[in-house]
C-alpha positions, -999 to +999 in steps of 0.1 A: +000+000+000+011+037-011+001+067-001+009+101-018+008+133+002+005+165-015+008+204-005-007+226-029+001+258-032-014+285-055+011+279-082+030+249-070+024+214-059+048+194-036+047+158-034+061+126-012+051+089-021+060+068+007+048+025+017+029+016+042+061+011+066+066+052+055+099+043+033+103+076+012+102+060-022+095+093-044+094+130-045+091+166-062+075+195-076+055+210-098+061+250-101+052+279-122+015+263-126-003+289-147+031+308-158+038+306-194+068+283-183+067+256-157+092+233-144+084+201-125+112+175-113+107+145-098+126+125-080+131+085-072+143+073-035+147+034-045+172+020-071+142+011-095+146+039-118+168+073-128+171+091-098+162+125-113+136+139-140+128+173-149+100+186-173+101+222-184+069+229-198+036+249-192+013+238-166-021+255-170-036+244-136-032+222-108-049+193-131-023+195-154+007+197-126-010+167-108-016+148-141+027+152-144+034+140-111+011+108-118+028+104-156+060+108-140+053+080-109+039+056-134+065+063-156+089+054-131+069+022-122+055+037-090+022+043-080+006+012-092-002+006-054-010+036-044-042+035-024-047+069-005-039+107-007-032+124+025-031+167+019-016+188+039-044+216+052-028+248+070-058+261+092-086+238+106-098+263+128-118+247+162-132+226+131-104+197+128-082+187+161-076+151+137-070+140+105-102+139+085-111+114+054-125+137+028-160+140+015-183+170+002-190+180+041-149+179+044-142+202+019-175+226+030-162+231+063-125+235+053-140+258+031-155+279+062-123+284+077-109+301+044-111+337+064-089+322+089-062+313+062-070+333+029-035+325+014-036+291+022-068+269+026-080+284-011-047+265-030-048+234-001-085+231-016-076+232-048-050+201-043-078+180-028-102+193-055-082+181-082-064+149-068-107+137-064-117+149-095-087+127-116-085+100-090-121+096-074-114+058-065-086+065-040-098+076-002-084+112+004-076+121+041-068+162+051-040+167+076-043+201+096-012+219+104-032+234+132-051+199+146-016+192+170-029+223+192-066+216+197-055+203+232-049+237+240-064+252+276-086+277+273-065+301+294-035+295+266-059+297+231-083+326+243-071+368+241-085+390+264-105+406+238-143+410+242-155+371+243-181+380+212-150+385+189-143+348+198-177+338+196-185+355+161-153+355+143-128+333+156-103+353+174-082+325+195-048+307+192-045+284+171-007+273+162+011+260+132+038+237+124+018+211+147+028+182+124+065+193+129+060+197+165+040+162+171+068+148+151+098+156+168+078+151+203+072+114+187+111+114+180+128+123+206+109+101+234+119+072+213+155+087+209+153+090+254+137+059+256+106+066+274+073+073+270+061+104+253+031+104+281+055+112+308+071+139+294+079+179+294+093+189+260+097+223+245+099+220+206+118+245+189+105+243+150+133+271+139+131+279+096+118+308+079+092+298+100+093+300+136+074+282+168+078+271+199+050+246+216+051+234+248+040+196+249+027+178+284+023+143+281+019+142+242-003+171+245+008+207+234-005+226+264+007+259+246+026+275+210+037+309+199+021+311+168-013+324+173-049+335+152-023+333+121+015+323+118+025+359+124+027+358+166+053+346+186+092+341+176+114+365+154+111+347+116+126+352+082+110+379+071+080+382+102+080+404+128+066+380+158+055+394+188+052+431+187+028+454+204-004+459+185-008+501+188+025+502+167+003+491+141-020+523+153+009+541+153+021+534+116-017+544+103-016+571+123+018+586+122+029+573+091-003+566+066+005+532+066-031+516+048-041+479+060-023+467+030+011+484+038+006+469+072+002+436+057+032+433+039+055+452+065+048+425+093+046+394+075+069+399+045+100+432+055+103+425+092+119+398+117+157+393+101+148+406+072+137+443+085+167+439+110+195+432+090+187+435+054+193+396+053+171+365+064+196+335+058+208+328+090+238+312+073+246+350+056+238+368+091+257+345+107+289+353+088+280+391+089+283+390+124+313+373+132+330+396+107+321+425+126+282+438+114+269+453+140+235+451+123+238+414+117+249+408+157+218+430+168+196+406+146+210+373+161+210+387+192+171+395+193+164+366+175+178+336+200+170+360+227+133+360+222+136+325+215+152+321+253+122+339+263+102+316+255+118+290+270+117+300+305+075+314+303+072+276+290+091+261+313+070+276+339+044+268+318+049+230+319+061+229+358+094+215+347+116+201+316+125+168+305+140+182+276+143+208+245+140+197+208+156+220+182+143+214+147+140+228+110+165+241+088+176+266+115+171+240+143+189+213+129+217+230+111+226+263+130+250+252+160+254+292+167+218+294+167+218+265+192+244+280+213+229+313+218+200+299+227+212+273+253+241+297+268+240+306+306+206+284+311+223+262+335+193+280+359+163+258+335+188+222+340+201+231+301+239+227+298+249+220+260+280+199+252+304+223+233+321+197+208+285+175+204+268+208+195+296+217+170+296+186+151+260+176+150+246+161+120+212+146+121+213+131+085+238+109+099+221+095+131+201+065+125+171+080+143+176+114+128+183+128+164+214+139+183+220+146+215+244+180+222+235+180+260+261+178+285+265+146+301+254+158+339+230+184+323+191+179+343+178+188+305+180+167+277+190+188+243+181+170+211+184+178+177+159+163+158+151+160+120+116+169+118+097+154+087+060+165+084+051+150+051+061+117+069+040+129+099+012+134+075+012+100+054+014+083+094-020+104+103-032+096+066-027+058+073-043+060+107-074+077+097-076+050+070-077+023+102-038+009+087-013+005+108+020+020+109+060+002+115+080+032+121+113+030+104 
């Protein structure tokens, strides 16, 4: 048994085919859909086949990408098994805390939460719209990049805003990258050899993208993304948390319209706005060769970070141990450092030389420890896989069941 997981986006569409023991067995993407020149390349994980194809041509919708990605699986002599789709879905809303199998009243209510994710949901519909309309024999199952928090308490989901803005429109926490998080949770237990139930984890999804969750018992009790991925942690190009009357303040002041607004926050800000520069690779060079501008941005970016360490610390009444994840996570040892330094206070002591050389694509498990060896706090690096994480939840909601690799 196969199952294909896709993430549409409005011009793009990524794919992963894994088997039912979730062996990664093909990949790629379809981009430029509805450009006058596409590209799509896809790629083969077994030895059955040339490891690499690419097709530059013009893709005039998602049919026509999807219709590629199936030419190019069969072509390859994949697919023949495949018996389920499983789509990623950013926002759920209060709607989905679990994966769902798709049918008309699926897609109605993901439709619903569209206002909660206008740049998202619209081209995650349009994946499952398609994939049913060219392959309406295979079961389709919508995984929610927000279902991971729908064990939130109230008193960490709900803003003290007037309760009818909740009630009418919405207005909670929500949190993102829950697949990531749930993941990496999953992950590092196995790596410490206990149960996930009994611990206190704080998962550090660091990319472009950044959260942190705090996760009781399996359960994320609390995240820093919030009504949208804006809130929370310094990002790429996003401001995180900021106080709301600057906003005021730029209309005011400045004549900033909602549009301007827009843009500033989610797509000039974080490093970006900081330091002209949102590879943390590039800032971090900048900064050890002297720019002050670069130094300022890593400093407010692990330092906000450390912030929210200690709040969810205190949060979770103690630490079993913190998970750093993500391109950032997993590949920034500087990033890790800053974080981790002079927190001997939370039990967190990093081993210099582990951190240094730390390389999860060559752990077995995909994790590696960079705690010190009489540190209270377990520090893991873990690589995070959520397309895996959705083809497991895919399976699951089909009633299969799953032998983790």
């Amino acid at each position: 048994m196969q199952v294909l997981v896709l993430n549409s986006g409005s011009s793009s569409i990524k794919y992963r085919l894994f088997d039912d023991s979730l062996t990664l067995l093909a990949s790629g993407l379809v981009e430029r859909i509805g450009e006058a020149s596409g590209r799509a390349v896809h790629r083969r994980h077994d030895e059955g086949g040339p490891a690499e194809l690419v097709e530059q041509a013009a893709f005039d919708d998602h049919a026509a990408g999807f219709r590629s990605l199936i030419a190019a699986l069969e072509q390859g002599g994949l697919g023949e098994e495949l018996r389920a789709i499983g789509h990623r879905v950013v926002h759920g809303g209060e709607e989905f805390v679990a994966p769902s199998l798709i049918d008309d009243e699926v897609v109605a209510r993901i439709r619903a939460q569209v206002p909660l994710a206008p740049l998202h949901n619209p081209a995650n519909l349009t994946g499952i719209e398609v994939a049913a309309s060219l392959r309406p024999e295979l079961p389709q199952v919508a995984v929610f990049d927000t279902a991971f928090h729908g064990t939130l308490p109230a008193r960490a989901y709900r803003y003290a805003l007037p309760t009818e803005l909740y009630r009418e429109h919405g207005v909670r926490r929500y949190g993102f990258h829950g697949t990531s998080h749930a993941f990496v949770a999953r992950r590092a237990a196995a790596h410490l050899g206990r149960s996930l139930g009994e611990l206190d984890l704080i998962t550090l999804h660091l990319g472009n993208g950044a959260s942190a969750t705090a996760i009781s018992g399996g359960r994320s009790i609390d995240t820093s993304m919030g009504l949208t991925p804006l809130e929370g942690l310094v990002m790429g190009t996003r401001c995180g948390d900021v106080d709301p009357a600057v906003l005021l303040h730029l209309h005011r002041q400045a004549g900033y319209d909602l549009d301007e607004i827009d843009r500033l926050l989610n797509r000039s800000s974080g490093l970006l706005g900081l330091c002209g520069e949102n590879d943390l690779r590039e800032i971090d060079r900048r900064a050890r060769a002297g720019d002050a501008d670069a130094e300022l941005a890593l400093d407010v970016y692990t330092y906000r970070i450390r912030k929210y360490l200690g709040a969810y610390t205190a949060a979770l009444g103690g630490l079993d141990a913190v998970v750093f994840t993500a391109g950032v996570g997993e590949n920034q040892p500087g990033v890790r450092a800053r974080v981790c330094d002079d927190l001997e206070v939370l039990g967190i002591r990093l081993d210099a030389s582990s951190n240094a050389s730390a390389d999860v694509g060559a752990a077995p498990d995909g994790v590696v420890a960079v705690h010190a060896a009489d540190a209270r706090v377990a520090v893991l690096v873990v690589a995070t896989d959520e397309e895996r994480e959705i083809a497991e939840q895919t399976l699951q909601a089909l009633g299969g069941t799953v032998s983790r690799p």
